[in-house]
Every structure is written in C-alpha cells, then in structure tokens.
C-alpha positions in Angstrom: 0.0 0.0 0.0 2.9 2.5 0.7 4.0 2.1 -2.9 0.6 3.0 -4.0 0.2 6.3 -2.0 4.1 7.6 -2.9 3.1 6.7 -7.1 -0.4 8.3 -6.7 1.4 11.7 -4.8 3.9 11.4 -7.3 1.2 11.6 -10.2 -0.6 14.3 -8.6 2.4 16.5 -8.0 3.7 16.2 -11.3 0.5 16.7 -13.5 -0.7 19.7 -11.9 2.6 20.8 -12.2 2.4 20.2 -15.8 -1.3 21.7 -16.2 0.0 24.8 -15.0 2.2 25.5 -17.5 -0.5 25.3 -20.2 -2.6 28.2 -20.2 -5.5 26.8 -22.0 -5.5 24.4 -19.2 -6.3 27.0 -16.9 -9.7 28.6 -17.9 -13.1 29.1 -16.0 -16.1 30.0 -16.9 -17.6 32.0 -14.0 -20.3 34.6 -14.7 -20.8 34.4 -18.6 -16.8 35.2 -18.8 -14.0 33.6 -19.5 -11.2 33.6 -16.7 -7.4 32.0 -16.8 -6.5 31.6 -13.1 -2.9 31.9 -12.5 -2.5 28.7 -10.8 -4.9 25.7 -10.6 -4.8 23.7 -7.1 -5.5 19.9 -7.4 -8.8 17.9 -6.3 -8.6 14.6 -5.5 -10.7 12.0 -4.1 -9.1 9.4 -1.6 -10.7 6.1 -0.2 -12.3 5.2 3.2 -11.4 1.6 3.5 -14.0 1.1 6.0 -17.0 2.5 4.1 -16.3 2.2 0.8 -16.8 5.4 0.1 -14.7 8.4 -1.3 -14.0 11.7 -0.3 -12.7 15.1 -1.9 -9.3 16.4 -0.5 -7.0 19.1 -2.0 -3.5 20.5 -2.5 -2.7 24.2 -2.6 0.7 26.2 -3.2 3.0 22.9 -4.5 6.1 25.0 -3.9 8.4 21.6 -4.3 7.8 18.0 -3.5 9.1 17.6 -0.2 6.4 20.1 1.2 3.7 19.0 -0.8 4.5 15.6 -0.2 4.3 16.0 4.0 1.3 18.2 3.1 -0.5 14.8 1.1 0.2 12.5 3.8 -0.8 14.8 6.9 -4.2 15.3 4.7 -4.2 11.6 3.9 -3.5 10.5 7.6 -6.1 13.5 9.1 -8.9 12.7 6.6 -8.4 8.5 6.9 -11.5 8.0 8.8 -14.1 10.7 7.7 -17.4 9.8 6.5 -17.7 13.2 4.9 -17.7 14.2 1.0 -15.5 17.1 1.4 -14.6 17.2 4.6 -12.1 20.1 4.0 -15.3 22.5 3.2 -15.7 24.3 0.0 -13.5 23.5 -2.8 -12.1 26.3 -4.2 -12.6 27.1 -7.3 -9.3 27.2 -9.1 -8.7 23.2 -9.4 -8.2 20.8 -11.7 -9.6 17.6 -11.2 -7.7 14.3 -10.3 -8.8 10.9 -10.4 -7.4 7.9 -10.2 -8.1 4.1 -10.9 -5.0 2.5 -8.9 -6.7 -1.1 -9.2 -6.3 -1.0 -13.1 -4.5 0.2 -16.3 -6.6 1.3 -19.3 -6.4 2.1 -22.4 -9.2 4.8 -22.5 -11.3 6.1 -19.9 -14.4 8.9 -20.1 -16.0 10.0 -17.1 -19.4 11.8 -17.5 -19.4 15.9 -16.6 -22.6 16.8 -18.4 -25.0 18.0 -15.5 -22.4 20.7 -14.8 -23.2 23.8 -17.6 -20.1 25.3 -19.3 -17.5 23.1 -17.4 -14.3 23.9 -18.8 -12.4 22.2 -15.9 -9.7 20.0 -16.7 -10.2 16.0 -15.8 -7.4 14.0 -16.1 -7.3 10.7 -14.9 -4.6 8.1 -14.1 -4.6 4.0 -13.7 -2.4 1.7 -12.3 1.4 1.5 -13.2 2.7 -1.2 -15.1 5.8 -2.6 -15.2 6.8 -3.4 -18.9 10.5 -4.3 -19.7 12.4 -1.6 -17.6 9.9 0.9 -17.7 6.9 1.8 -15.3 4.2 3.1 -17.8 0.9 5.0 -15.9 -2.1 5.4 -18.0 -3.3 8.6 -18.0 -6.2 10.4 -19.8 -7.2 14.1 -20.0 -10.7 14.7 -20.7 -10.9 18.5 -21.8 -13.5 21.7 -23.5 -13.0 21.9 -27.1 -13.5 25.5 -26.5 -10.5 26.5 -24.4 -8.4 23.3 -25.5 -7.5 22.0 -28.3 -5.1 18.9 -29.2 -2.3 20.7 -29.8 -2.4 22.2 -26.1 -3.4 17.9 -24.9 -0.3 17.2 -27.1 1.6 19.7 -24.9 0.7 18.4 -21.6 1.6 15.0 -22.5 4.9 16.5 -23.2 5.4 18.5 -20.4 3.7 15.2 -17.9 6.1 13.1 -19.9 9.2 14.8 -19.0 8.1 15.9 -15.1 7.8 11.9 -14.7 11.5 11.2 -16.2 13.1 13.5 -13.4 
C-alpha cells in the first residue's frame, strides 16, 4: 500500500505541475466570462477503506515535492476515517480535477461531466502503473472543452507530464 500512496502523490504532484504550465488548461467559466487563473490547485478524491466510500481532498501552493508531499500525507493521515464528501469544506474554485483508478490500467477512460453547464475544468485521470521491460508506464487520460483546449495544447501536456515523470 505505501508504494501505491508515494506513485499516486507522485502523479498528482507532477501533473498539476504540468497543467500549470498550459494556459488553455487554466480557464473558468464564471459569470458568462472567460477567466485563466494563474494557478490551478489539485482535487482529488481518496478512499475510506472502511466505508467504501470516497471523499474530496486538495493541495494548494505545491512550492516543491518535499512540502507538498508532508502536506498529502498529513491530509491523507487527518482525513483517513471521515465519512464526509468534502470534509475540508468548500473546494475552491481554481482546481483541476484528479482521479485515479489504482486497481487497473486502461487504455481509455471517459467520465461523465454533463450536469455541470459550461464546465471547462480539466479532468485527467490516471490508472495503475505497469511494469513493462524496464519501464513503469501509468495510464493517463485528459478529458478536456473543445473551447478552451485543443489537441495541440493535450499534445503539450503530454509533453510537459512526460518529462516531469523522467526527473
């Protein structure tokens, strides 16, 4: 389990990183306008072992790994045990959205966003890692708005993920 929560903190360090440094990436659409935050902050969901059930948690200011990676286990650790949806409050909303699907590797992978109007909020998703020859490959998929993205800025982030994973 302790090589699942270090990959998964690894993942979500390194593709918010990456998501910041698109700015198409970084758009909301708040009031009938169109707003680029300067930084997104990551979302993620973690899961109660007891219940079942998840829950929301999330990062803000990931300065460098170290800090952000005492930060993800004191949240893991704190948040362990609640029974509560989003038991940090109100999510703020400058996030991108992180999932993960630890139990299995995929090829492809579309979650539904339809009941929310105008959602221009990235979704990217990883799987489990996979050892193949000498390489640990993670699935990941991006689900984006054609409005504010396009697959040359998709093509970009797979760039910029690719090479924040390598160091």
């Amino acid at each position: 389990m302790q090589f699942l929560i270090v990959t998964l903190f690894f993942s979500i360090f390194n593709v918010t990183k990456s998501v910041n440094k698109i700015p198409n990436l970084k758009y909301a659409h708040i009031n009938k306008q169109l707003v680029e935050w300067q930084e997104l902050v990551p979302t993620f969901t973690n899961f109660n072992q007891e219940t079942g059930l998840f829950y929301s948690l999330w990062l803000e200011e990931l300065t460098d790994y170290r800090s952000v990676d005492r930060e993800y286990k004191r949240l893991i650790k704190n948040y362990a045990n609640t029974t509560d949806i989003a038991p940090m409050g109100v999510v703020s909303p400058n996030v991108v959205n992180l999932s993960s699907i630890p139990w299995m590797h995929f090829e492809h992978f579309s979650s539904h966003q339809g009941a929310i109007k105008n959602n221009v909020t990235p979704m990217i998703t990883s799987g489990k890692y996979e050892k193949v020859g000498s390489q640990l490959l993670m699935p990941v998929n991006i689900k984006v708005h054609h409005a504010t993205v396009d697959g040359y800025h998709v093509s970009l982030f797979f760039e910029i993920l690719q090479r924040e994973m390598n160091r």
